[in-house]
C-alpha positions in Angstrom: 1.3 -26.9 -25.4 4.6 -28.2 -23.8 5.2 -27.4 -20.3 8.3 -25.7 -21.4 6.4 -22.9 -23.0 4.3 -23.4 -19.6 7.3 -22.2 -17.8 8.2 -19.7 -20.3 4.8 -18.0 -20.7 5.3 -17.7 -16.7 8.6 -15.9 -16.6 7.4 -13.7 -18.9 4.6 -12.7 -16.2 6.9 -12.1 -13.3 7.5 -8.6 -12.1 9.7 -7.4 -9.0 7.7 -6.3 -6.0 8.4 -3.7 -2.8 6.3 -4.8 0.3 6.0 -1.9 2.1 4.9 -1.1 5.6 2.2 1.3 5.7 2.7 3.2 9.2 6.0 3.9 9.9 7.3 3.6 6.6 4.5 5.5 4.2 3.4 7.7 6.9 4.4 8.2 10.9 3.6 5.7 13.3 1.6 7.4 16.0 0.6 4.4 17.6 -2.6 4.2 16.6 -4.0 6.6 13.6 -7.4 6.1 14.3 -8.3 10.1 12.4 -7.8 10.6 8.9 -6.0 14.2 10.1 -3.8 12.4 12.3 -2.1 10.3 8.4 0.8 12.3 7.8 3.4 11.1 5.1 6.9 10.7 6.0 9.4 13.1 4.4 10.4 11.4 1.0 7.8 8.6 1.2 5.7 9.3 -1.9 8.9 10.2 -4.0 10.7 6.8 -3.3 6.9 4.8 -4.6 7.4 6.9 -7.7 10.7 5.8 -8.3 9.4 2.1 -7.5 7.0 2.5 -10.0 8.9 4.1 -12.7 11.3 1.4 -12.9 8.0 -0.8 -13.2 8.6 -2.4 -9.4 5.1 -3.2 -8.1 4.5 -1.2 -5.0 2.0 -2.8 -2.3 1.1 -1.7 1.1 0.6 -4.0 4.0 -0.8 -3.0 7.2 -2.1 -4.8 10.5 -4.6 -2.5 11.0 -5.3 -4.3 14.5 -7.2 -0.9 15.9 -10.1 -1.8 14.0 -10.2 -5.4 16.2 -9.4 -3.3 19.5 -12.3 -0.8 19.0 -10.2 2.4 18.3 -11.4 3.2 14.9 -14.6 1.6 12.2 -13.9 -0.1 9.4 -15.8 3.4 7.5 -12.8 4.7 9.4 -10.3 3.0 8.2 -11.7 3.5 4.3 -11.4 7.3 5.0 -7.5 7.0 6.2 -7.0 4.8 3.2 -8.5 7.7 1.1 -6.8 10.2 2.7 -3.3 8.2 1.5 -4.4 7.9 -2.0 -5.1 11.5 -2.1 -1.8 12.5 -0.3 0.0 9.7 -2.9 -1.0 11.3 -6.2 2.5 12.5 -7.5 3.5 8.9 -6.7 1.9 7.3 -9.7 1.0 4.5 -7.2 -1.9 2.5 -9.5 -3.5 2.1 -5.7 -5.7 -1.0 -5.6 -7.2 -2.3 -1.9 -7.8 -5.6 -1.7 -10.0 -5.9 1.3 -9.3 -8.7 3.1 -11.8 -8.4 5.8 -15.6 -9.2 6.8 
């Protein structure tokens, strides 16, 4: 194998990406949603990750979920907000995969 086909194999692989916030951009930013009831998707929100993903743009969440450092909500918490998003993203056709990045 040359490095050429290397680099070719590689470009082959690459696929455009949308970083996207999670609160205040996916759902409102209420300071702190420390509830699953208090998730609430912004108007339009699971419409434009469907249109990301039909035109084959990978769509990945980030959040700073620093609540879980300051006390205000449990990691079991926090996996039952992220639930709650995946069932309120359905239409989206978001393949939803959580990398969990934590202890």
């Amino acid at each position: 194998m040359k490095l050429s086909d290397v680099k070719k194999s590689a470009l082959n692989r690459f696929r455009p990406a949308a970083f996207i916030d999670r609160d205040g951009t996916i759902n409102y930013d209420t300071n702190y949603v420390n509830r699953p009831d208090q998730l609430k998707l912004l108007p339009g929100a699971a419409a434009g990750i469907q249109l990301l993903n039909q035109n084959n743009i990978l769509t990945v969440a980030a959040s700073n979920q620093s609540g879980v450092a300051r006390g205000y909500l449990t990691l079991k918490t926090l996996e039952l907000i992220h639930r709650k998003l995946v069932r309120l993203l359905p239409v989206s056709g978001w393949p939803w995969r959580r990398k969990k990045i934590w202890g």
